[in-house]
C-alpha positions, 0 to 999 in steps of 0.5 A: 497492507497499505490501508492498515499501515495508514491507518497506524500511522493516523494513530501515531500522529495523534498520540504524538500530537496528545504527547505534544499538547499534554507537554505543551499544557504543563509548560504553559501552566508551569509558565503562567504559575511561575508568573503568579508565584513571582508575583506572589513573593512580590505580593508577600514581600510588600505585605512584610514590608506593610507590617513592618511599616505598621508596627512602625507607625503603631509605635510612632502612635505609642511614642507621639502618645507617651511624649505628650503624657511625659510632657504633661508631667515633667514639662520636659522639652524632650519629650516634645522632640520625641513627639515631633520626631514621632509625628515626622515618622509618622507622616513618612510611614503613612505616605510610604504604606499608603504608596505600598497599599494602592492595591488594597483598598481595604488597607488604604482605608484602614491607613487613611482612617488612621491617619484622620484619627491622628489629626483630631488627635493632634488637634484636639489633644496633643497641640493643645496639651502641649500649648497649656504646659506652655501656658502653666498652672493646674487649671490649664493642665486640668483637661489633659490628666491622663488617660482623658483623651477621648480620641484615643480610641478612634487610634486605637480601633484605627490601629486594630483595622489596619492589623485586620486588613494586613491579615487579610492581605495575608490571607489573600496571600495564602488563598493564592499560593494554595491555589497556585499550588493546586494548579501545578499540581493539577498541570503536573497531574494532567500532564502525567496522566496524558504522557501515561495515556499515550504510553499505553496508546503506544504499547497498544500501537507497538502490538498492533504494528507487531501484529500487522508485521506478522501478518505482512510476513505471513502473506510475503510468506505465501507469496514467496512459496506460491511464486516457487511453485509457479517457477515450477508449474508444467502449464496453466493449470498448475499455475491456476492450482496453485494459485488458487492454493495460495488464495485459500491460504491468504483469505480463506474462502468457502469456495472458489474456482479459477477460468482460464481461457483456453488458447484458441480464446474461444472458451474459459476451462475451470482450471482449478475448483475449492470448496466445491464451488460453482465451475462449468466451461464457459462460452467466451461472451459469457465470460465476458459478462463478470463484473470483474471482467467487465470493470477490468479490476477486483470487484467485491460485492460484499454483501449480496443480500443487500439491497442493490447489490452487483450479482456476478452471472457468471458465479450466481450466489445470492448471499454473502461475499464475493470477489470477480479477480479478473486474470489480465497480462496484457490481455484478459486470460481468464477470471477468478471467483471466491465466495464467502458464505458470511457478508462482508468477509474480504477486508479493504486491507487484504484486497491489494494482496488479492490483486498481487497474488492474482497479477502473479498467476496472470503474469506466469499464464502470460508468459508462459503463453508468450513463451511458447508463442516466441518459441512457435515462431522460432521453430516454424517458417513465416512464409509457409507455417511449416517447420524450418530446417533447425526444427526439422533436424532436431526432430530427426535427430530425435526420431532417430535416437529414439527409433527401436531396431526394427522401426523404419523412418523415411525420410522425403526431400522435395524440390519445386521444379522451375521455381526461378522461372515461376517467380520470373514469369509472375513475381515474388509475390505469385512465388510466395503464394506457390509456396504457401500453396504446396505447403497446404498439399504437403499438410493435406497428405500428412498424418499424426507424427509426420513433420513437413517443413521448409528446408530452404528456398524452395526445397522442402523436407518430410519426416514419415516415421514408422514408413517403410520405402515402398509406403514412402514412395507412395506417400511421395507420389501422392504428394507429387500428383497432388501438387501438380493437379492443383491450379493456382489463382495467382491474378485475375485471368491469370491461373499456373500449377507447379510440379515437385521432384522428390527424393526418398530415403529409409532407415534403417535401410539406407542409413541410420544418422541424419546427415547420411539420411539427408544426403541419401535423399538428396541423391534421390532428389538429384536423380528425379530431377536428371531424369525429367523432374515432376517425379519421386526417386528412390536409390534402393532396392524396393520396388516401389508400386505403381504411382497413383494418377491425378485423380487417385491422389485426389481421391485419396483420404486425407491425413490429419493436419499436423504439418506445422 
């Protein structure tokens, strides 16, 4: 999950960031064209300004033009005002339109050639017109008839290039107000066209993400159901079981097969076996040798055909996918294999819930084994391996409930003769190895279902069931002459034996609930000691056959271990 969620999140940054450059783009251009549109009503404001101030100036001409033409006629002084205020205006536009044009070359120009027209007209034909009416008489006046100027026409096509050059000024205009218009349209369209790319890079996003939350569910799902059943499992196969189960259910192998190491860590047992795939008990050194194991995580060969290739030993296929999961609570208990037939079949993104569901399954075999190991040291005493007292009673309690009515159940309470004294002559420690010593002799004469422990100090307990007295009192009679044959090293040069009283007692015989039973067995014990200890009592009316010898008890076939 935390690969495909990262790799969501790498998606929503760049839609975010192509959101953030589109907006980023429009505004720049919308900016920059809001620049050149100001700029453009500047331009357009001062080309109205440059027309108006032309059609001044071309009236300015007509006027100046009109003047000395009435002036020719009528001598009128008026008319050479008007042609005086007309040239003043006429030099105040030129100057001001110049001022206005000095980014238009051409219409610089086209004022400037104006102007030099003006002034070869005035030269050439107004100042002397008027300077012949001064003068008088029709041969002065004969030159300046009417419409003999020649240099109206210079005026006139100077006058026609300054239309001309405003038009392309306005042209300019146009062309730049077009172009400005397609720009924002063009921003405005990138714009949308982006904002709607991401739109739908989000909508693909949002499914993906549903997607991904379906699948995330799904495995929680597994995960939560997988984790009940282990809550439930009645040891480590079921453990294995299930959670092989739960694998099958995330990833879908071909086959796979589970490793437990056995308790005694000797060897690894397929627990649990899909697809039928490759499962033999496995020798501990063997298991040793998974990649896996050897890497203590997931290993994945996703291709095994490819060249260099790890190939596990353990599960020898030689194409394909496979996954060595190695089972790790605090100590290697085991290891898993899923095999694919198809390379390349266990995404990167579902191996970490591989690793999950694998880590749940160790942890319940973990502290499941951690339990029953508390639980062992609970009920057993340190010193001796045996059961203790609490451990002892209940097990009566129970051999005793559940004892049908002719069923007999001895029971023997023992009692190290001379402990004090033992430990006195030698030591605590020589005192402890006595009692690990008699606890092996108790084991020795023990068989399936009897249950020795170490009731307390030096006393000791026996549980014999379906034993009737008289095979109670041999079976303390053996205990008894084995305790006492055995010879003890207790330092060099320094050897010792200890001896052992014992008490019998019999249900139903005697008693049938425990407390009477133990009490019973203690007489009994109470009375081997009076009578001389190193000896089996027994209160009843059986008469107990005879005791065997040292040697006969030695020779004796001995039970199985089942003592602790």
């Amino acid at each position: 999950m935390r690969h495909g969620i990262s790799r969501n999140n790498r998606f929503l940054v760049a839609i975010a960031g192509m959101t953030a450059l589109a907006i980023l783009l429009v505004g720049f251009a919308y900016a920059f064209t809001e620049s050149e549109r100001l700029d453009i009503q500047n331009d357009s404001q001062q080309t109205s300004d440059l027309w108006a101030a032309a059609t001044r100036l071309a009236g300015d001409v007509n006027v100046q033009e009109s003047a000395i033409d009435d002036y020719l006629f009528s001598a009128d002084q008026q008319a050479v005002g008007r042609f005086e205020a007309a040239v003043t205006d006429e030099t105040a536009v030129t100057a001001q339109m110049k001022a206005g044009a000095v980014e238009l070359p051409g219409l610089l120009g086209a004022i400037s050639e104006l102007e030099n027209a003006m002034a070869t007209w005035h030269s050439s034909f107004a100042q002397p017109a008027i300077a012949a009416v001064e003068a008088g008489g029709g041969t002065a006046l004969a030159p300046f008839t009417r419409g003999s100027s020649p240099d109206e026409e210079p005026i006139n096509a100077a006058l026609a290039e300054l239309t001309v050059q405003l038009n392309l000024a306005d042209g300019d205009l146009r062309l730049r107000d077009n172009a400005l218009s397609v720009t924002r349209t063009e921003a405005t369209v990138f714009g949308l066209g982006v904002l709607a790319l991401s739109g739908v890079f989000s909508l693909w996003l949002v499914r993906r993400f549903g997607r991904t939350l379906q699948k995330e569910s799904l495995r929680n799902g597994i995960l939560n159901q997988f984790t009940e059943a282990i809550s439930f499992a009645a040891d480590d196969t079921a453990v294995a079981k299930a959670n092989l189960e739960a694998l099958v259910l995330l990833v879908h192998p071909d086959a796979g097969v589970t490793h437990v190491l056995n308790h005694s860590q000797d060897r690894a047992v397929p627990e649990a076996i899909v697809g039928g795939a490759i499962a033999e008990v496995l020798a501990l050194k063997t298991l040793s040798t998974c990649a896996g194991m050897v890497r203590s995580s997931m290993y994945v060969s996703s291709d095994l055909a490819a060249p260099l290739s790890v190939h596990c030993p353990i599960y020898p296929a030689e194409h394909g996918t496979l996954a060595c999961v190695p089972l790790v609570s605090g100590e290697a208990i085991g290891v898993i294999h899923l095999y694919w037939e198809r390379p390349r079949a266990l995404p990167v993104e579902i191996r970490r819930s591989v690793a999950q569901y694998v880590a749940h399954a160790a942890l319940a075999i973990g502290n499941r084994r951690l339990l029953v190991a508390l639980q062992g040291q609970a009920s057993t005493d340190a010193r001796t391996g045996l059961a203790n007292s609490r451990t002892f009673d209940r097990a009566l309690e129970k051999a005793l409930a559940s004892r049908t009515a002719d069923e007999p159940i001895a029971v023997l309470m023992l009692d190290l003769d001379y402990f004090k004294d033992f430990n006195d002559r030698h030591g605590h420690p020589s005192g402890d190895e006595a009692l690990r010593t008699f606890a092996e002799v108790l084991r020795s004469c023990m068989r399936d279902g009897d249950l020795a422990a170490r009731y307390g100090g030096e006393e000791f307990a026996v549980i014999l069931p379906g034993v009737d007295p008289a095979a109670a009192v041999t079976i303390a009679e053996r205990i008894r002459a084995r305790t006492e044959s055995r010879i003890m090293s207790l330092a060099p040069g320094i050897t010792d034996r200890i001896t052992v009283s014992i008490g019998v007692a019999a249900a139903p015989t005697q008693a049938l609930e425990r407390v009477s039973l133990l009490r019973i067995a203690d007489d009994a014990l109470y009375q081997a000691k009076v009578d001389g200890r190193n000896r089996v009592a027994y209160l009843g009316d059986v008469v107990p056959g005879p005791a065997p010898t040292a040697a006969e008890a030695d020779a004796s076939p001995q039970a199985t271990d089942n003592g602790q």
